[in-house]
C-alpha positions in Angstrom: -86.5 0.6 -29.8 -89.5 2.4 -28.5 -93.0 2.9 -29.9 -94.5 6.5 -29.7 -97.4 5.2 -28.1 -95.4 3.7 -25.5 -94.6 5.4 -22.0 -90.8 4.8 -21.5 -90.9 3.1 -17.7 -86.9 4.1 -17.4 -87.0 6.7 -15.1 -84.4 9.9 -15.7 -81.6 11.3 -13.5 -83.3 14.6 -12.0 -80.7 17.4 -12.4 -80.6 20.5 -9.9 -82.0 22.5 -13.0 -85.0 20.5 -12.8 -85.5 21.5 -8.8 -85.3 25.3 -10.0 -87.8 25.6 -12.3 -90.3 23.6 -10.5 -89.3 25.8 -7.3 -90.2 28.8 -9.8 -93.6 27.4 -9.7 -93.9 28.1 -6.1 -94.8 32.2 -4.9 -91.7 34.0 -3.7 -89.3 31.2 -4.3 -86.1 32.6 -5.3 -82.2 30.9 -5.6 -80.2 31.4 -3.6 -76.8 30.5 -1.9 -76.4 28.2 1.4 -73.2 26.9 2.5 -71.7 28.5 -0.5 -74.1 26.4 -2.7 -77.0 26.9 -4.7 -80.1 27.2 -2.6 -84.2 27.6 -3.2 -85.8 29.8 -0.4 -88.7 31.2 0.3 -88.8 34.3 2.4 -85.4 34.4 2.6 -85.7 30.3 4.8 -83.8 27.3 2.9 -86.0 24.7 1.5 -83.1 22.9 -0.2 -79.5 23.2 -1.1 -77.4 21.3 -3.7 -74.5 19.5 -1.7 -70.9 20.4 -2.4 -69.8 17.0 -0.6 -72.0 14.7 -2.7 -72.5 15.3 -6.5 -76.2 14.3 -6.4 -77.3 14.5 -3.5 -79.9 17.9 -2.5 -80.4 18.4 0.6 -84.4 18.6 1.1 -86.0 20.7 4.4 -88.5 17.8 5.8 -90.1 16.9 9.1 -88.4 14.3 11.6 -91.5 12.4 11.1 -91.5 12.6 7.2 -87.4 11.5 6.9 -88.2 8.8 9.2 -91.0 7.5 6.8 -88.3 8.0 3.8 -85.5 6.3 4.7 -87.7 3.4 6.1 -88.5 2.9 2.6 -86.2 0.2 1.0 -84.5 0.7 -2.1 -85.4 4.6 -1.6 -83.4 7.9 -3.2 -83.3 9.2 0.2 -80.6 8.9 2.6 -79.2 11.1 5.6 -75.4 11.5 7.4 -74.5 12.1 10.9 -74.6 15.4 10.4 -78.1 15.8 9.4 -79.0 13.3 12.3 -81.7 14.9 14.4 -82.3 17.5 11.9 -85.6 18.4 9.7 -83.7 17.5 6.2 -83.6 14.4 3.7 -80.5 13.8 1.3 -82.2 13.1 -2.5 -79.9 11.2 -4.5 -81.4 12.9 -8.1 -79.7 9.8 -10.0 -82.6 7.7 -8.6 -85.1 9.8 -7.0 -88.4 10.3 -9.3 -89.7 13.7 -10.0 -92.9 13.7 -9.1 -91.8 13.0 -5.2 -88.9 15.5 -5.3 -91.7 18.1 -6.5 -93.9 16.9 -3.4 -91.0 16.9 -1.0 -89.9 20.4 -2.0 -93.9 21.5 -2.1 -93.8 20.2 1.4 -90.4 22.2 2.2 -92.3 25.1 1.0 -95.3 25.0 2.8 -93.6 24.8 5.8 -91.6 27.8 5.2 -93.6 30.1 3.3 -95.3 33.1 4.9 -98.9 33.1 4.8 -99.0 35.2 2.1 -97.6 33.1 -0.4 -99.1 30.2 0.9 -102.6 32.0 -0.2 -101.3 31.7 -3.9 -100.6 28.3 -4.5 
């Protein structure tokens, strides 16, 4: 049993919902569809898709140089498939990825997408 005063160190399985409304935080982020699956964009560019083939997994839009870093990290959420090899996108598996670096991820994603006009409002 937990104490009210105590911060609960068991992290929680991220849902696609939760992606959504943080995206909604983000100027002209709207859902979409990619693939036939719900999608956040940004001026009409994918930042990240929920995957059809893999209940869990959302497909984040990254660097090469930032998916290198996160699937060199042992133990990580973050995974990839031969069909994302050589591509700018990281797989999230939202059963053990934690919230605060999907949000950072997906504020990354965003940045690199967003016209400068929305990038002004952040």
């Amino acid at each position: 049993m937990s104490r009210p005063d105590m911060v609960d160190t068991v992290p929680m399985a991220l849902a696609w919902e939760d992606l959504v409304s943080f995206a909604a935080t983000l100027p002209e982020t709207e859902e979409s569809t990619s693939y036939n699956t719900p999608a956040l964009k940004v001026a009409n560019k994918l930042i990240a898709r929920l995957r059809a083939e893999a209940e869990g997994g959302v497909v984040v839009m990254c660097s090469l140089e930032e998916k290198e870093a996160l699937l060199a990290s042992p133990g990580s959420a973050y995974y990839t498939t031969d069909h994302y090899d050589g591509h700018g996108s990281i797989i999230v598996d939202l059963d053990r990825a934690d919230a605060t670096e999907v949000q950072e991820l997906l504020t990354e994603a965003w940045r690199a997408k967003a016209p400068k006009r929305a990038l002004k409002r952040l």
